[in-house]
C-alpha positions in Angstrom: -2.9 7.1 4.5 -4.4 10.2 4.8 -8.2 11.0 5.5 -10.1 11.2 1.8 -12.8 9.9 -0.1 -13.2 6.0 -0.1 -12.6 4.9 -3.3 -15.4 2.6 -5.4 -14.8 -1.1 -5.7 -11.8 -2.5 -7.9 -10.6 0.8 -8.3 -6.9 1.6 -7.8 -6.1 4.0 -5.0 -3.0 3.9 -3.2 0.5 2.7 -4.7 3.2 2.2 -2.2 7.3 2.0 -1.8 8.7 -0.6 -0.1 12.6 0.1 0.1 16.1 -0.5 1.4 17.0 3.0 0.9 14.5 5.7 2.4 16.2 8.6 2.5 17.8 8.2 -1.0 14.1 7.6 -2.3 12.9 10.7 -0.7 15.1 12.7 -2.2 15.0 11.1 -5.9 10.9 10.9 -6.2 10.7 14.4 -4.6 13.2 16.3 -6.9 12.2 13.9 -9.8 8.3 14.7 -9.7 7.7 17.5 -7.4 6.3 15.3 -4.7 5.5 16.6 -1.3 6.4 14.2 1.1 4.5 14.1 5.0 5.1 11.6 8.0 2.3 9.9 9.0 0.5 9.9 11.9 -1.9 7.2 11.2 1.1 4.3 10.4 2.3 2.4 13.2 5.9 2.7 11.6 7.6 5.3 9.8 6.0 6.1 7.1 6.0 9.0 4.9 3.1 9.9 2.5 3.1 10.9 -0.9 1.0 14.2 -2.1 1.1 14.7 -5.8 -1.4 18.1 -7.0 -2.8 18.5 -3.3 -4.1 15.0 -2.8 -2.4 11.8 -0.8 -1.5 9.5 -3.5 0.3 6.8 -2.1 3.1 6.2 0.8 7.1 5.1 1.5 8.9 2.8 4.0 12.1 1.6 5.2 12.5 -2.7 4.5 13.2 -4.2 7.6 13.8 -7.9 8.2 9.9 -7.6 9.7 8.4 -5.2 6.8 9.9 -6.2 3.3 12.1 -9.2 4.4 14.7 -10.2 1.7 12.8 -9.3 -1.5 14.2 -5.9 -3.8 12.8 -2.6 -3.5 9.7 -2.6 -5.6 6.1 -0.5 -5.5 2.9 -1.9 -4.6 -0.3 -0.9 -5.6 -3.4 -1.2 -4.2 -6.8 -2.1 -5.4 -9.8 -0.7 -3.2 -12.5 -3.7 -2.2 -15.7 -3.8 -0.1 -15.0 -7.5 0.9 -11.2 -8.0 1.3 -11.7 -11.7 3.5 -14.5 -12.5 0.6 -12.3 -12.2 -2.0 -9.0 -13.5 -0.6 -10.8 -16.9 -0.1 -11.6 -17.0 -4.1 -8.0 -16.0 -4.8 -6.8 -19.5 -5.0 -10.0 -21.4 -6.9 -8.9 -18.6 -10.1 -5.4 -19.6 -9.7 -3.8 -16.9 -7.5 -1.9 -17.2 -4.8 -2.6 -15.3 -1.0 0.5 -14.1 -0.2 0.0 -11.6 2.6 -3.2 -12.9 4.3 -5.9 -10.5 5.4 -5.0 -8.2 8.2 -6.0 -4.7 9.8 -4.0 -1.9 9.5 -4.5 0.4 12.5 -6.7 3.4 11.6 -6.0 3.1 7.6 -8.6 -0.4 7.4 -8.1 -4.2 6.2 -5.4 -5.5 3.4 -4.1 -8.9 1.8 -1.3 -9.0 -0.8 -2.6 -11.4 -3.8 -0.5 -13.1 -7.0 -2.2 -13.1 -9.8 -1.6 -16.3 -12.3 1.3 -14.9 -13.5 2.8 -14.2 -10.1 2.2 -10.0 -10.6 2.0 -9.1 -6.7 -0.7 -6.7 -6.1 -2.9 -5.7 -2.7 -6.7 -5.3 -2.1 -7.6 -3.2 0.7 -10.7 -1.7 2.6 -10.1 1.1 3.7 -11.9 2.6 7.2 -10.9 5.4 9.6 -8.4 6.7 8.2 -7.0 9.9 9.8 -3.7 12.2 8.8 
């Protein structure tokens, strides 16, 4: 994620491509939409970002057996929080589910992956440091 503004609490701010075919995404959301697509420096796996109208709007990766496991391509979005350990220890007393427990991400900041009731997957995330 690249370096911007951090974003105010419960707000969303980063939406993210988890799929089986990177290349073939690349090339459909870029002639598609327009999007300008960057590697990142900051990931500690390939990752390309998204730019949409000049600003870093979310990011892409290849599934591997590590990152993505068995489950189908799908986007994630992510909701910024000032207290990501805080609030994944409520998540089950509301009658979520903690999926993805909390964890750093190297020089992008701190992220857990939540169900809701329902089961809609979704990720909170404080973001720190982040650099291009």
């Amino acid at each position: 994620m690249a370096e911007h503004n951090i974003p105010a609490n419960g707000t969303f701010c980063w939406n993210e491509l988890s799929t089986n075919n990177l290349e073939a995404a690349k090339h459909f959301y870029s002639e598609l939409l327009g999007w300008t697509l960057h590697q990142s420096a900051a990931a500690s796996m390939p990752y390309i970002e998204i730019e949409a109208s000049g600003q870093r709007i979310g990011g892409m990766y290849q599934q591997s057996p590590e990152c993505g496991g068995p489950v189908p391509p799908h986007w994630m979005a992510y909701i910024a929080v000032d207290d990501v350990d805080g609030l994944a220890a409520r998540v089950e007393s509301l009658g979520g589910k903690v999926c993805v427990p909390p964890m750093d991400i190297p020089n992008v900041g701190r992220f857990a992956v939540i169900n809701d009731p329902a089961g809609a997957a979704f990720s909170i995330i404080k973001l720190t440091g982040m650099h291009d």
